[in-house]
N, C-alpha and C positions, 0 to 999 in steps of 0.2 A: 707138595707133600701134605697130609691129613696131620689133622690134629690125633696124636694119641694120648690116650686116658689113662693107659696102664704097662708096665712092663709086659706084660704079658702079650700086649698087642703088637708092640716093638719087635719080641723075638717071634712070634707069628711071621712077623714080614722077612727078618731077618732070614727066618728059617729056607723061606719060598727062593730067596733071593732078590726080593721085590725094592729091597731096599739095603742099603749099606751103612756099617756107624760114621762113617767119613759124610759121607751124605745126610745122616741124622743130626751132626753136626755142623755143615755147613747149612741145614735149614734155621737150624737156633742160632746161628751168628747170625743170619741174615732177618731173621727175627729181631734179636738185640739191637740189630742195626737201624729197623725201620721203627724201634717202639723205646727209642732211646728217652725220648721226654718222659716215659715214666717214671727213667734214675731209678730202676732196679737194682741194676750194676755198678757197683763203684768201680771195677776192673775184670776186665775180658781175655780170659786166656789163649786167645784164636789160637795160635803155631802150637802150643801146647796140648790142647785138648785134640788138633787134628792129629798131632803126633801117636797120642793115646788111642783114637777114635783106631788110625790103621794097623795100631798094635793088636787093637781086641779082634778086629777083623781077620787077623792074620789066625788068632786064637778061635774064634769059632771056626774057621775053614780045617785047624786042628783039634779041632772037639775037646779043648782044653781048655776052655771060658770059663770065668765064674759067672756064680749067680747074679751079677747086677753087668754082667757083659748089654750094651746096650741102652743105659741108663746115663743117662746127663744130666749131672749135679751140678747145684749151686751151692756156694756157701756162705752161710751169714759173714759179714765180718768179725767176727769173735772167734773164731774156728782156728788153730795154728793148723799152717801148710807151710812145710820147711821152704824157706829161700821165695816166699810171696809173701805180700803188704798185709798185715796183718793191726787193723788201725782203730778196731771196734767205734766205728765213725765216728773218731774224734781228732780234734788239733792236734792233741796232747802226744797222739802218737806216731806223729809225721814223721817218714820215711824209714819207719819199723819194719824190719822182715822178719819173720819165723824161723827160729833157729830150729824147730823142729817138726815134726807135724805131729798131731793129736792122735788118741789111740781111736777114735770112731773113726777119724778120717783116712787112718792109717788103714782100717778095715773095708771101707769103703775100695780103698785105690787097691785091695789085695784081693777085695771080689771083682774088680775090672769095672767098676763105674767108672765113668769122665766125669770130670770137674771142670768145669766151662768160665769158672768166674768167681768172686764173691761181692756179697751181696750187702747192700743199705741197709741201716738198720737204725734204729735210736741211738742215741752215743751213751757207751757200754750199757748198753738194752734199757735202758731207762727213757720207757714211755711207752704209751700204749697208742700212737697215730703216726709215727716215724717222722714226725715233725723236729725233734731234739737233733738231727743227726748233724754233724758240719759240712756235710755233704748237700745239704737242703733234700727235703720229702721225698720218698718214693709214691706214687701217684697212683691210686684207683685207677685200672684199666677202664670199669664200664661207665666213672665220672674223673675226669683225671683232675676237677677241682677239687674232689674228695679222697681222704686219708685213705693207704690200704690197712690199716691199724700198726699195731706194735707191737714189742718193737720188732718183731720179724718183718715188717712192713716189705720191704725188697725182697724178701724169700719167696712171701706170699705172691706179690705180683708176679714177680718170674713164673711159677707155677699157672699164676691166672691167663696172663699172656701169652701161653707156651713158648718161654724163653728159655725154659729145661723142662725135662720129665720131673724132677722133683728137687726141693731145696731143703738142707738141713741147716735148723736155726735152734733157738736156744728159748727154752721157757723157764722164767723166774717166776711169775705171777699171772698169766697167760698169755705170753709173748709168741707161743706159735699157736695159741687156739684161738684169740681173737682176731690176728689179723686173718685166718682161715676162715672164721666167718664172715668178716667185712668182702673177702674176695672168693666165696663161694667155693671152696674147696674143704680137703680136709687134712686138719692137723691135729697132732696127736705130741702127748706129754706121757709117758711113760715115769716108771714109777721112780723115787728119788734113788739112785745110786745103779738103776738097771743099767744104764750106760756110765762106762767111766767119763769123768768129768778133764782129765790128763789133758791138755790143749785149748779147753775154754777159758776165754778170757774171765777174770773174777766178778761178779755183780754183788749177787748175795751169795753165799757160799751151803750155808744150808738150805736153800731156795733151787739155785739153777739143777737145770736138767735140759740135756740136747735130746731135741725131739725133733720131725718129721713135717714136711707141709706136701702134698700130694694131691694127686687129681682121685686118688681108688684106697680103699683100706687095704686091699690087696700088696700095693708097692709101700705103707707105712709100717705093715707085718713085715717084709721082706727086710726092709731098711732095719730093723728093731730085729730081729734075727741076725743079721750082719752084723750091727754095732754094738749090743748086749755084752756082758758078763764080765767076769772078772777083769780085773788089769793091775800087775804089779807094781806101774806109774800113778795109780792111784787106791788108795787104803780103804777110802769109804766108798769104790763100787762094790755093788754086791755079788758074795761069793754062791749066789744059788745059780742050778744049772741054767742054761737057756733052751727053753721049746725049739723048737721049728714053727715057729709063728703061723709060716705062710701054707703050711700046711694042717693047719686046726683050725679052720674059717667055716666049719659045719656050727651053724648055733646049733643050742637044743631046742626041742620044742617049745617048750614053755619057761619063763624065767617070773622070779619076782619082781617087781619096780616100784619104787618108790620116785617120787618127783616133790621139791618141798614146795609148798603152796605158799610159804612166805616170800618164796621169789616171786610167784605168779602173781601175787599182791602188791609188787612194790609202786611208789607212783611213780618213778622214774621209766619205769618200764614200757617200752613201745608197744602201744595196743596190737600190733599187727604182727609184733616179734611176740605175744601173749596169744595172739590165736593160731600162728603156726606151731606154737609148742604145746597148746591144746589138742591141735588137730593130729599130731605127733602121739601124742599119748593116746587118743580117741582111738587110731590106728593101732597101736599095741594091743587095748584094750580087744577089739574086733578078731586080732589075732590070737585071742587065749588066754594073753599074760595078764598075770595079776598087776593091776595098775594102783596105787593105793598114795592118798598125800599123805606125808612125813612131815613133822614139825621139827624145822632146827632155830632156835632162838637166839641161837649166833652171828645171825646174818647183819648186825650191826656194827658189832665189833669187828668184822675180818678184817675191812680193809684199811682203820687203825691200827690193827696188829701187825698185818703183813706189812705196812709203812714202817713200825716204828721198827721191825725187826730190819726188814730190808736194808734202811739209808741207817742202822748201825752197822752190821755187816758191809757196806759201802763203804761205808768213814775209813773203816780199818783194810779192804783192799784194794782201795785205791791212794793209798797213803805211799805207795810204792812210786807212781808215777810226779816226778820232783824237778827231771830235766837234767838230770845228772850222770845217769849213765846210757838213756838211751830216748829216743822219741825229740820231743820239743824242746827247745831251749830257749828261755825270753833272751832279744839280743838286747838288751839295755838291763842286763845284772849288772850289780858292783860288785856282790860278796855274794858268801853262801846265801846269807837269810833271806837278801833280794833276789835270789836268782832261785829259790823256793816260792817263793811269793809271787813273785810276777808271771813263771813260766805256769805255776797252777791258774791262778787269775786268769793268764792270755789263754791256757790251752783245754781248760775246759770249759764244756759252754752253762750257761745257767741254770739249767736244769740238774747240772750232774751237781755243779757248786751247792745247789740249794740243795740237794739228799744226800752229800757231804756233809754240808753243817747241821742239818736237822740230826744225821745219825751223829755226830761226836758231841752233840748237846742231849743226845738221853742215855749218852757212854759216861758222860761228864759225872762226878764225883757225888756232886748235887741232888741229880735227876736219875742217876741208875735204877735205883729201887721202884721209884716212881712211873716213870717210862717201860725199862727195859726189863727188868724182871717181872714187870705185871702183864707184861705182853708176852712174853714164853709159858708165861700162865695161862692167860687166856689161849693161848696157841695150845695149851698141850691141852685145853678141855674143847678145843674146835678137834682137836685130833682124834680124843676120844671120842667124841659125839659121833664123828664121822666116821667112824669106825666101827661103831655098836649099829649104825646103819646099815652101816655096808655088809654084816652079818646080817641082821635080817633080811636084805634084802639084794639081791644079784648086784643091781645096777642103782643108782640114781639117776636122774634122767632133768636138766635144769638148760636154761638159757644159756648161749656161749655168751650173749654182750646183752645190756640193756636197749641198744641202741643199734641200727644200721652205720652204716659210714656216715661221719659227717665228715660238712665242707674242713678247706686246709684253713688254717686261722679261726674256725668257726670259738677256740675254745682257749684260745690262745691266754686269754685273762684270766682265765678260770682254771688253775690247775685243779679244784678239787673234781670238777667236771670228769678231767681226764682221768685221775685217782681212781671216782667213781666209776668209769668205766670199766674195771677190774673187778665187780662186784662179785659178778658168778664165776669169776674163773680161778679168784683165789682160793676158795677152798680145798682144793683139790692140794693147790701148793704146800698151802700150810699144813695139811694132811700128810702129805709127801704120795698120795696115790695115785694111780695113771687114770688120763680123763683123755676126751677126745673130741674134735669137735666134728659134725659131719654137717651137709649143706640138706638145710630144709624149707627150701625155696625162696624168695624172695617178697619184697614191701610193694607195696603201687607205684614207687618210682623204678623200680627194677632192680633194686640194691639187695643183695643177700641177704639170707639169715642164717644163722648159723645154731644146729641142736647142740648140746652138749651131755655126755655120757661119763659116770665115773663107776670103777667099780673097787674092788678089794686092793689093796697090795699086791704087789708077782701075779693078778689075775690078766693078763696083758692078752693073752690068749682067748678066752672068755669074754673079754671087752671087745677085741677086734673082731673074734667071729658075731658077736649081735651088732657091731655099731655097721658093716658090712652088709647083716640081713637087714638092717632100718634104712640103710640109704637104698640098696635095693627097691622096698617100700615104698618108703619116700617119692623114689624116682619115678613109678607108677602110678602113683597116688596125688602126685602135684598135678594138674593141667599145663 
């Protein structure tokens, strides 16, 4: 069986009869099965998902399918799916199942997607190389010594190795748009509260947002048409209508752009990920649109602010996980206090411990004014800044990563390394507006790069119809 790129292609065959979901199904298990060193998957639904697969078939033969009939999901591990492992790839939350399933994921199973599995990730999304997980890395397809990034890491690959049509993960600080660019596909973050949040495990809370990783802008509309809009399990998704996404992918002729030249300057930044996003904008340029550099003089402080916010909002939800009502339990407690102590100690791994303690040291009595109130400061003038942009100007248009993949270990001593990596993708977070990242070709070693696109608030519609006409572009324009 062919590789397919897009839903759309799927029901093409489906339509012919050339192909069946029991059959589309048993090609991605057989997939999983032969491309298992990548440790994509923490767990495989095989009886399940064939279960599903001959349900929808039964429903297309009745012309009673929904929209994502067809379509074989992954799911991050963060994601509740009632009565499966739900362990946001950690110790901590050894042999947890889902008492309920989430309201995106609830929507997905009610448009007739399969759900094939969930997927590796950093342990509770913290990290940007999928190294953190207790599962050990999920693995670059086209270097499997190198990271798929984070922490969608596993979503990504699945996607890159056609182990599903598409995987939904979670972005706090660019968790599905960088690992989209390390593995040449594209991911998308939508705007803070467009999808109800009901089911995702906690990270940062005014941060997370479940978004999309896909082979086509086309299937990240659809998905984001599906999961959007209100939800009375959660208070802070938002109550504006939802588009029909997959049906307003006409850009306009012409749009503004801006692109900030302070990124294009940095020194960290990869000469070769610097001349694909030149040659990106070059291409705009040729097509009409006003291309023009923006000054944002924030670009220093983000990824301070987005730290210091994050691992406070961490401190406080992950104070839940104790070993006492459900997940890990150290076997060598005496009493309560050791049996708090030891089962946090044993079941989280170091990374989570260490943005634990940083965040309840700028909570601390001491340090609040200092730390944390001076970074919701700086956050709310990153918001407006980026905001008063995004009126003048359609789009912005910025690096998804400084960097290509790097090797597994390569950074291992160096977390500000990894931090940094988050440079271009947090702002969009801290902002709270949808961004996107799409594939615009690759380094000399053959390793991806990834564009990145942001645009207004609720403009989700607008973002996906141009980020769709540029990979088009793109696609033509690369050799």
């Amino acid at each position: 069986m062919r590789r397919f790129n897009s839903l759309t292609e799927v029901r093409n065959e489906l339509t012919a009869g050339t192909v069946t979901c029991r059959q589309l199904v048993e090609y991605y298990l057989d997939n999983i099965q032969k491309k298992s060193h990548l440790n994509a998957f923490l767990e495989v639904f095989a009886d399940e998902a064939l279960m599903q697969a001959d349900a929808v078939d039964t429903k297309l033969a009745a012309g009673t399918a929904g929209k994502l009939a067809g379509m074989v999901v992954g799911l991050k591990d963060v994601l509740a799916y009632k009565d499966h492992s739900l362990q946001s790839s950690s110790h901590i939350l050894d042999g947890f199942k889902s008492l309920y399933t989430g309201t995106a994921v609830q929507r997905l199973l009610d448009e007739d997607a399969i759900i094939i599995g969930r997927q590796n990730c950093d342990e509770f999304a913290m990290g940007a190389s999928n190294e953190t997980s207790y599962f050990g890395p999920a693995r670059n397809e086209i270097d499997p010594d190198r990271v798929p990034g984070g922490s969608s890491g596993g979503s990504a690959v699945a996607v890159q190795a056609d182990l599903c049509l598409a995987s939904i993960g979670s972005d706090t600080g660019g968790s599905v748009r960088q690992p989209a660019a390390f593995c040449g596909i594209v991911g998308f973050k939508p705007t803070y509260s467009r999808i109800s949040r009901y089911g995702l495990i906690a990270y940062a809370s005014s941060f997370d947002q479940i978004g999309t990783l896909t082979r086509s802008v086309e299937d990240a509309a659809l998905l984001l048409e599906v999961m959007a809009g209100a939800d009375d399990f959660d208070s802070t998704a938002s109550q504006h209508p939802v588009p029909a996404y997959s049906e307003l992918l006409t850009p306009a002729p012409h749009y503004r752009i801006g692109y900030i030249s302070d990124c294009l300057e940095r020194p960290g930044l990869n000469p070769e990920i610097k001349e694909a996003t030149e040659r990106a904008l070059d291409l705009l340029r040729s097509q009409g649109h006003v291309v023009e550099a923006v000054d944002f003089h924030h670009l220093d402080y983000i990824v301070p602010t987005y730290y210091i916010l994050t691992t406070a909002e961490a401190s406080s939800n992950l104070s839940r996980y104790d070993g006492v009502k459900f997940g890990y339990r150290a076997p060598d407690a005496t009493d309560l206090e050791s049996l708090y102590k030891k089962t946090r100690a044993q079941g989280f791994g170091p990374e989570v411990q260490k943005r634990i303690l940083l965040g309840t040291f700028v909570l601390s009595a001491d340090y609040y004014d200092a730390y944390y109130t001076k970074a919701q400061q700086v956050r709310r003038l990153i918001k407006e800044k980026t905001d008063e942009l995004l009126r003048q100007y359609d789009f912005l248009v910025l690096p998804t990563t400084p960097t290509t993949a790097f090797r597994i270990g390569e950074n291992e001593k160096d977390s500000l390394a990894i931090y940094l990596a988050d440079i271009f993708t947090v702002q969009a977070s801290l902002a709270g507006v949808p961004a996107i990242s799409i594939p615009a070709g690759a380094d000399s070693k053959g390793l991806p790069i990834g564009l990145q696109v942001l645009s207004g608030a609720f403009r989700e519609e607008h973002l996906l119809a141009f980020a769709k006409s540029v990979t088009e572009s793109l696609t033509l324009a690369i050799p």
